[in-house]
C-alpha positions in Angstrom: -19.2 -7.0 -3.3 -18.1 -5.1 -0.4 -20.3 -3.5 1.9 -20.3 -0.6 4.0 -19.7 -0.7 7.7 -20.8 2.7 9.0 -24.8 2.7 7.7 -26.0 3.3 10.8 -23.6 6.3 11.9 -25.0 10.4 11.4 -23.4 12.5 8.4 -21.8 15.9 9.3 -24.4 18.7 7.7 -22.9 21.6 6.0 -23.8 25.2 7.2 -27.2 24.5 3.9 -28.2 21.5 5.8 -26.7 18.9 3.1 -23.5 16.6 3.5 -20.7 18.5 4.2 -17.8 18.4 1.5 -14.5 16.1 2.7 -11.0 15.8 1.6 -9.3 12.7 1.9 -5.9 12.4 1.3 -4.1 8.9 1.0 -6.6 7.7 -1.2 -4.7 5.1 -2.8 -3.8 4.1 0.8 -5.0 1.0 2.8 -7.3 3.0 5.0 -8.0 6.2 2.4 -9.4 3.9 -0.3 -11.9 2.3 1.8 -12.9 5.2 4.1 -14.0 7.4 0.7 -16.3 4.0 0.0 -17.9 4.6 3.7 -17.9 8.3 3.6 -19.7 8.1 -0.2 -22.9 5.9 1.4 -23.5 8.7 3.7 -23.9 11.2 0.9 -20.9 13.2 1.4 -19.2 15.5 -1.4 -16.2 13.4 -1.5 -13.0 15.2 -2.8 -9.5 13.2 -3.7 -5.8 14.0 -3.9 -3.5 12.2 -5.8 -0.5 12.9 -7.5 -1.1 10.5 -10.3 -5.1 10.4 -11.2 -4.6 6.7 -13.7 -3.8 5.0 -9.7 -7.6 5.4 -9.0 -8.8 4.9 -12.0 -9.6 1.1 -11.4 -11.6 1.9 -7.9 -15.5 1.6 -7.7 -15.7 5.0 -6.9 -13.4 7.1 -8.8 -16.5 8.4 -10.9 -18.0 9.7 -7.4 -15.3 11.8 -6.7 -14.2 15.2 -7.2 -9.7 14.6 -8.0 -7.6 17.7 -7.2 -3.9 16.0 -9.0 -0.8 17.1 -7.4 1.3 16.5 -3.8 1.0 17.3 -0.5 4.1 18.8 0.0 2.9 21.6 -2.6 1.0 24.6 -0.5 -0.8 25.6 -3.6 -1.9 22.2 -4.6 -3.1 22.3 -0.9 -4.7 25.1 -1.0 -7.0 24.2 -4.4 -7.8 20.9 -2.7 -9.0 22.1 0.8 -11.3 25.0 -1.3 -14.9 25.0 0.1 -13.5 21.7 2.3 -15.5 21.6 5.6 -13.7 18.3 7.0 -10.3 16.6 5.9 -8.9 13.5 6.6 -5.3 13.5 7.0 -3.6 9.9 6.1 -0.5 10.9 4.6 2.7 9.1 5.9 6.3 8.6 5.0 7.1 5.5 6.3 8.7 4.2 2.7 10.8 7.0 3.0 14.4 5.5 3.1 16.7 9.0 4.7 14.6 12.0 6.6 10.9 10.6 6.9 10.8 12.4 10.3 11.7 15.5 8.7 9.2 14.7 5.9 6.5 13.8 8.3 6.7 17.3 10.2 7.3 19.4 7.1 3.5 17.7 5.3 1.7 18.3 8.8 3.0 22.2 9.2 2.1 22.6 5.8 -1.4 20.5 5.9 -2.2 22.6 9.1 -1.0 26.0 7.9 -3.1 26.0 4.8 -5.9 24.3 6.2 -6.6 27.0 8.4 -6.4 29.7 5.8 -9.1 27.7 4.0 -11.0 27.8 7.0 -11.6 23.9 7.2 -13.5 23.4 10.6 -12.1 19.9 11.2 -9.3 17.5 10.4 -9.3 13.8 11.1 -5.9 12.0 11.7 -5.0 8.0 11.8 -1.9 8.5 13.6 -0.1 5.3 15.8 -1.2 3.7 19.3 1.3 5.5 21.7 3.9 2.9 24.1 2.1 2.8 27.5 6.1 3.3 28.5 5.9 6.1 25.9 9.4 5.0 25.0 9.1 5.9 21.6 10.3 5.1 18.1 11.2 6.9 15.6 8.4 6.0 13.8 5.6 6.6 16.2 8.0 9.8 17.8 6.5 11.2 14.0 3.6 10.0 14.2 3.0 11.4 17.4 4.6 14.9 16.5 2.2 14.7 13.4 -1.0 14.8 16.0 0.7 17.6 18.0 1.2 19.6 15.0 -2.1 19.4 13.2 -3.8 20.1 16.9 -1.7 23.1 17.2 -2.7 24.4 14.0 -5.4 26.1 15.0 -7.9 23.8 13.1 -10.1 21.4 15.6 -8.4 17.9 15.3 -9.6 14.6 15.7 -6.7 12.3 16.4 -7.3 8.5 16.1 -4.3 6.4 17.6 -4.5 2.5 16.1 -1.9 -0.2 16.7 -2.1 -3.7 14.8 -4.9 -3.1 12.1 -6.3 -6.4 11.1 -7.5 -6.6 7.9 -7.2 -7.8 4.0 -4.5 -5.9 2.5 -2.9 -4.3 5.5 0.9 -4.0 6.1 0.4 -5.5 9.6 -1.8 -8.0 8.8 0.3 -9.2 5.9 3.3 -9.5 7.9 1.4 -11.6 10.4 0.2 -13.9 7.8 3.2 -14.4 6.3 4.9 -15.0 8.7 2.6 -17.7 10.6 2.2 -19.4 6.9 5.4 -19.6 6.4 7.4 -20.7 9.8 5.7 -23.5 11.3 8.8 -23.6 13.8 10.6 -20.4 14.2 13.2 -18.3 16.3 11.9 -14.7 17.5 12.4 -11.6 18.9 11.6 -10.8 22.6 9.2 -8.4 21.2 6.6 -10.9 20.2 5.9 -11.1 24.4 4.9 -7.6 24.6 1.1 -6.5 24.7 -0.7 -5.4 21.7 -4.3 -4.2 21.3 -5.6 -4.9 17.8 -8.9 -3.4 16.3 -10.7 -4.6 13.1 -10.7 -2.3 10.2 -14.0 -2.2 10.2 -13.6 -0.7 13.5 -11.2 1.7 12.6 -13.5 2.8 9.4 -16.4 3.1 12.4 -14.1 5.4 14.3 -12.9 7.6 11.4 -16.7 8.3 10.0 -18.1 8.1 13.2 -15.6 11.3 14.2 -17.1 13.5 11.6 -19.7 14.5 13.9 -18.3 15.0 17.1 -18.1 18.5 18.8 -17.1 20.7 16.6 -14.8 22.3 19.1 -13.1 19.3 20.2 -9.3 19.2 19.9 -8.6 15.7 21.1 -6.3 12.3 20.3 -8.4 9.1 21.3 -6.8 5.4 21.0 -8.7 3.0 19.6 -8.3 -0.8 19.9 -10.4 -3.6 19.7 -12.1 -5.5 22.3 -8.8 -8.1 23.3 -5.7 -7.9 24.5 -3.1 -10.3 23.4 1.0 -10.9 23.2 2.1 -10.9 19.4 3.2 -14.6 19.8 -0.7 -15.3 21.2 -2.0 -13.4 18.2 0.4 -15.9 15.7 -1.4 -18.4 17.4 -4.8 -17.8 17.2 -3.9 -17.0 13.5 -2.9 -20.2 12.6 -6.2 -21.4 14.4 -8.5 -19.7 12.5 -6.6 -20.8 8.9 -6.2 -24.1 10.2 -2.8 -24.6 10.7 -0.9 -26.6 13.2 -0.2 -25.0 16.2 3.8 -23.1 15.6 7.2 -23.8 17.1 8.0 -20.5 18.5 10.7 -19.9 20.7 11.6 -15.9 21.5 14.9 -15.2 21.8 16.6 -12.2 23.1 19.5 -12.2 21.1 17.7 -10.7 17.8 18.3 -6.8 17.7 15.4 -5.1 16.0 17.6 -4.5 13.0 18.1 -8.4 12.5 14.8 -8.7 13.4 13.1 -6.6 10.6 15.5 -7.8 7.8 14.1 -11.3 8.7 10.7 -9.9 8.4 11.6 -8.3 5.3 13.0 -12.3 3.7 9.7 -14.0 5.2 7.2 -11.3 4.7 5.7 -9.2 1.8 7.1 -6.2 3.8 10.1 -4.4 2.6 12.9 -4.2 5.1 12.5 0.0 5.4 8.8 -0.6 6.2 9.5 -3.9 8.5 12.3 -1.4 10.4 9.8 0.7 11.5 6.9 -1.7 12.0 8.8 -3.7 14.4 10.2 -0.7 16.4 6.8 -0.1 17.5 6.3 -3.5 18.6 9.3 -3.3 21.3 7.0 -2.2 23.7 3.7 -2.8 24.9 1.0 -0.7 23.2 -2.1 -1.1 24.7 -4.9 1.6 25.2 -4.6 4.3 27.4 -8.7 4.6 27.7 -11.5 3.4 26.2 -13.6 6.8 26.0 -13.7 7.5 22.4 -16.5 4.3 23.0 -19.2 6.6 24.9 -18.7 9.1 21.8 -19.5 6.8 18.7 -21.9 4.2 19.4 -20.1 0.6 18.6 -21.8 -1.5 15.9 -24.9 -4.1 16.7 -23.1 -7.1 18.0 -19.8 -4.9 19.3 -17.0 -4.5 18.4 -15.1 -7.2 16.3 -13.0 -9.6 18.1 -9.8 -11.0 17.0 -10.3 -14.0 15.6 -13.7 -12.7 13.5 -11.6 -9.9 12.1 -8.8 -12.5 10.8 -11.8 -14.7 9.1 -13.0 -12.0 7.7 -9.5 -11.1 6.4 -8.9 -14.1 5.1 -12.2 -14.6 3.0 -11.3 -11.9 1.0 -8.0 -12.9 0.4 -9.7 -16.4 -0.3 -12.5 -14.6 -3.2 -10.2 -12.4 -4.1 -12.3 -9.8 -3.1 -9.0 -7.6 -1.1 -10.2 -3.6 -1.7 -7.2 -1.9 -1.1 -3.8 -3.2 0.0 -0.9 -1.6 2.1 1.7 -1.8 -1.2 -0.7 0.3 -3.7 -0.2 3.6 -1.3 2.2 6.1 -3.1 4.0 8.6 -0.7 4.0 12.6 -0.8 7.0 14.2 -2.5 8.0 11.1 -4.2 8.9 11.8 -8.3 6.2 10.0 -10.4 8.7 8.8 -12.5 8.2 9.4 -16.6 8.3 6.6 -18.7 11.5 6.0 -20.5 10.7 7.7 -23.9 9.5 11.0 -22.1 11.0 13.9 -23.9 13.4 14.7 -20.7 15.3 11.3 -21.5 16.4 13.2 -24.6 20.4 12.5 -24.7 20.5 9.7 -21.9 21.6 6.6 -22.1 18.6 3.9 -22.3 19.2 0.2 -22.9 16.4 -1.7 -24.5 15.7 -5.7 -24.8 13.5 -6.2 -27.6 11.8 -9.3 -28.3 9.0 -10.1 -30.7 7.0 -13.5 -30.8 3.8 -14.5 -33.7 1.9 -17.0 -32.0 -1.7 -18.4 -34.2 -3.8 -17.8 -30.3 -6.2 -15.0 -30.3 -5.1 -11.5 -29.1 -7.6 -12.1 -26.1 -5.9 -15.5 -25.4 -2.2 -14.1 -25.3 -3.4 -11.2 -23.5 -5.3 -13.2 -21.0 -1.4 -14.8 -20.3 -0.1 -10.7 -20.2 -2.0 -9.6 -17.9 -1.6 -12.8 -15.6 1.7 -12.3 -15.1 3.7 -12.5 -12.1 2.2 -13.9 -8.3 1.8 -17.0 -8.1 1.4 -16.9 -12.1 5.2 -16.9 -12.5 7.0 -14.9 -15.3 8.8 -17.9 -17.7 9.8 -21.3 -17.7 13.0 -19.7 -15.9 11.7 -19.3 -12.7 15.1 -19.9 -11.2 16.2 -16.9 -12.1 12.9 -14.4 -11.3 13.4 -16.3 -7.7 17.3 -15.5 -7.7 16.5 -11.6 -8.2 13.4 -10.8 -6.1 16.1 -13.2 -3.3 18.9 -10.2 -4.5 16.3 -7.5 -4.1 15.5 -8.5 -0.3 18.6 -9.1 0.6 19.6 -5.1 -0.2 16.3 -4.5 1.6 13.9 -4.4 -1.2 10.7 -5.5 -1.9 11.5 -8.9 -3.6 9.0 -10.8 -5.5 6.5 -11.4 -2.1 3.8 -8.7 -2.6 2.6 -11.0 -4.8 -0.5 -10.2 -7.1 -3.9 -8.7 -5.6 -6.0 -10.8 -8.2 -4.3 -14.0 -10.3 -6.7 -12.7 -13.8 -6.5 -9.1 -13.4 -4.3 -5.8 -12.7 -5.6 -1.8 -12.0 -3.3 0.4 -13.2 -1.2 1.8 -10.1 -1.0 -1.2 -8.1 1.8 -3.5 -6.7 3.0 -6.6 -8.5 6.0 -8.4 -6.9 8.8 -5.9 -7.6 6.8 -3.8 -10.1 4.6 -1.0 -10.2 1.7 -1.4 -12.9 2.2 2.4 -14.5 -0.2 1.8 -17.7 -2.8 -0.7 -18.6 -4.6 -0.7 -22.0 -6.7 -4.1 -22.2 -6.1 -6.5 -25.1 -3.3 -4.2 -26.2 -0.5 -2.7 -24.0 0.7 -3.4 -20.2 3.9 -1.4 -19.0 5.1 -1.9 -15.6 7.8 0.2 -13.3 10.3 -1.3 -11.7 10.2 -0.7 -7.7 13.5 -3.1 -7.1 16.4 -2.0 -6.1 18.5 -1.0 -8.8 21.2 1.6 -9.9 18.8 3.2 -12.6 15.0 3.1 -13.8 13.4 0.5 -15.4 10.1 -1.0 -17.5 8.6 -3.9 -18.8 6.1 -3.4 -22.0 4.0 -5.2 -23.9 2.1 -5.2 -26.1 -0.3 -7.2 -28.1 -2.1 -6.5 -32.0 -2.9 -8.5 -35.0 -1.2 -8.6 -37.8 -2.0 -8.9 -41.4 -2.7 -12.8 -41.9 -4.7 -13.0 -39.0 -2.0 -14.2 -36.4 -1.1 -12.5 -33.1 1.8 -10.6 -32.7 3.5 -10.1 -29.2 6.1 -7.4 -28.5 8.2 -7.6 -25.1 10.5 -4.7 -24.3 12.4 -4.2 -21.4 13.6 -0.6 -20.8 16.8 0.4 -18.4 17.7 4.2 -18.0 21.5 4.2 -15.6 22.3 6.2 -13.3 26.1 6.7 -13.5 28.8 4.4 -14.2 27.1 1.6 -11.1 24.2 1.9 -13.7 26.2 1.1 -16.7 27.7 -2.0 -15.2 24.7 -3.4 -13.3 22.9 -3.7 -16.8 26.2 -5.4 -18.5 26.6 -8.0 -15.4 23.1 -9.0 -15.5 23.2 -9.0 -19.4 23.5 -13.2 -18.9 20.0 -13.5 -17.5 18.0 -11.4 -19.5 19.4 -13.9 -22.7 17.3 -16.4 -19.9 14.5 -15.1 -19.1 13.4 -12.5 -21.8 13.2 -15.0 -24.8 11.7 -17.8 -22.2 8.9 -14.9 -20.7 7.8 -13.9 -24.1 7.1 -17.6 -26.0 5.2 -18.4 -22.6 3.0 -15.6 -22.8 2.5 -15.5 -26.9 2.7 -19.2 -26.8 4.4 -18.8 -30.3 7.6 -18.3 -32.2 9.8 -15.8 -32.0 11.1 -13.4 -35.2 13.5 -10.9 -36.0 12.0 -7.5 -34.6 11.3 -5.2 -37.3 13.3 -2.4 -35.3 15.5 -2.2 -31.9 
């Protein structure tokens, strides 16, 4: 069970005297999906917006909330979910973004900003990035810093919250530091990992994003918040492999590796996908340390302090250890993004869709073979081809996808909208159906279904299909030159998971 950190903290009162109604947005996010936990034990109203209302379904407190569905990009959708809204917290990003995500990133905060002043919204609280003490800026945080400036200038009071390195299960910047201390126990790196960096604990960051509920109502401010040590990225690989008892790691920076080379070998050792890695290592180029400390003599620190470095990775990596990771980094959907229809939605009508049917009767129980369903992928594996599953996540990362390292959040289970290796888990139905998205990169759209019933002699049947909608003639001929591998590893995945034999299908 996961507790609350902020207990002790006040609640923002509404103009009756009760807790005042919020807005988060990101809520499938890293930080959005824990914050509403927080923000819910101190009584708030707690209102949500998502484009895509099954992503939450699986969370503790989706029956808490109030869900406005729709995007941010959408000034009506805005307006209906910042209705009656006293306080908002604005955690939308477009880091994933491949072309534009500056562009994208001003155009959601003009709009955010615009409508909620018309709504009258007397606060807005915004996790924006730890600004260079050189203020030689990337891309990245040169948004993220625009995004404060904007949302300030709206005309609505604004909080802004400036974190660096967030340490905690399931974050982007933690994963990429576990990963790649795990997995490099001697390696060549960047010059970057000798620059300064402040981390906080996201506990600490939670603290700060409650605790800001209640300051002066007037206030128009951006505070940076780190945690109580100041190390080099190299020092903080270090004292990572301390704490998970590893051997102390080779490392040996070099200044030779350009940011670019540098974030497409993040993106081959890490979860992270090369677009994201880009980005996050362009804000490590220079020191980012805090400016001040002040936003400390405005919301009283926890009993004990803050959370020091080496307690915060602990922490992290218990949960990873009982499986008990709340929300990760990869769940998060971005604004103006298609939720993309499944492949027999009505507006495929006259579209080319290629199909890989496969049907196996095995004498297991339907709970038994869907036990192996929904296990599939991680560390889990797909078939007894695991060559090949290896040899496309490797393809994916190499054209700067995700690959098959985000891994599974639990080895048993699956929510619907969360990350599994290269796939996106679009439906879930337990003991009977599991569809999943295909998030690889790939010259068309594709799914993985199946499905599980009994049939008439008491046997189970299992039903694998593997959709593939083109686009264009590189779509055609991408499903044609990988036509050798599905004969691998589509018969091989669906006898290991019905533990069975396989029969004609009934149709194709």
């Amino acid at each position: 069970m996961i507790e609350t950190v902020t207990s002790d903290l006040a609640t923002l009162k509404n103009k009756s005297g009760k807790p005042a109604k919020v807005l988060v947005t990101g809520a499938t996010g890293y930080i959005g999906g824990r914050l509403i936990r927080e923000l819910l034990s101190h009584d708030y109203k707690v209102r949500v917006l998502v484009r895509d209302p099954q992503r939450i379904t699986d969370y503790p407190w989706q029956k808490n909330v109030e869900v406005v569905v729709g995007d941010a990009t959408d000034p009506a959708v805005l307006a209906q979910a910042l209705e009656g809204v006293d306080l908002a917290y604005y955690l939308l990003h477009a880091l994933m973004v491949d072309k534009d995500f500056e562009l994208m990133e001003r155009q959601l905060a003009e709009v955010f900003g615009r409508v909620a002043k018309e709504k009258n919204v007397s606060r807005i609280i915004y996790l924006g990035g730890m600004i260079s003490n050189d203020f030689e800026l990337s891309p990245h945080m040169s948004a993220r810093e625009e995004t404060g400036e904007i949302l300030r200038g709206s005309g609505v009071p604004t909080i802004e919250l400036r974190a660096g390195v967030v340490i905690g299960s399931g974050s982007a910047s933690f994963e990429m530091l576990r990963h790649l201390t795990e997995r490099l126990p001697f390696m060549v790196t960047p010059k970057w990992l000798l620059n300064k960096i402040q981390p906080i604990a996201i506990r600490d960051v939670l603290r700060y994003l409650v605790g800001s509920a209640t300051l002066d109502k007037k206030m128009n401010k951006d505070f940076d918040i780190g945690g109580p040590e100041i190390f080099t990225y190299l020092e903080m690989m270090q004292l990572y492999a301390q704490v998970a008892g590893l051997r102390r790691r080779i490392i040996i920076p070099l200044p030779v590796l350009t940011p670019r080379l540098a974030s497409g070998w993040v993106g081959l050792v890490t979860p992270v996908p090369v677009t994201l890695a880009k980005r996050l290592v362009a804000s490590l180029k220079h020191d980012v340390v805090a400016r001040d400390n002040s936003i400390r003599e405005l919301i009283p620190e926890a009993v004990g302090g803050m959370t020091d470095f080496k307690s915060a990775v602990g922490l992290a990596l218990t949960r990873v250890k009982d499986l008990e990771v709340e929300t990760r980094w990869s769940n998060a959907s971005f604004p103006g993004t298609p939720s993309e229809p499944f492949s027999t939605d009505p507006s495929w009508a006259g579209g080319s869709l290629y199909v890989d049917h496969r049907e196996f009767v095995s004498t297991d129980s339907v709970s038994k073979v869907w036990s192996r369903v929904e296990a599939i992928g991680g560390k889990n594996g797909y078939s007894t081809a695991t060559w090949a599953w290896e040899l496309r996540g490797l393809m994916d990362l190499v054209i700067g996808g995700v690959g098959l390292r985000r891994g599974r959040r639990d080895p048993e289970t699956l929510m619907e909208g969360e990350a599994l290796d290269f796939w996106r888990v679009e439906k879930i139905d337990r003991q009977h159906m599991l569809r999943l998205r295909a998030e690889m990169k790939m010259p068309g759209l594709a799914w993985l279904e199946f499905e599980v019933s009994t049939l008439e002699d008491g046997k189970t049947l299992l039903v694998q299909k593997a959709y593939y909608h083109p686009h264009g003639l590189a779509g055609h001929a991408y499903w044609w030159l990988v036509s050798f591998m599905h004969g691998i590893v589509f018969p091989s995945m669906a006898k290991k998971l019905s533990g069975g034999k396989s029969r004609k299908p009934v149709s194709s």
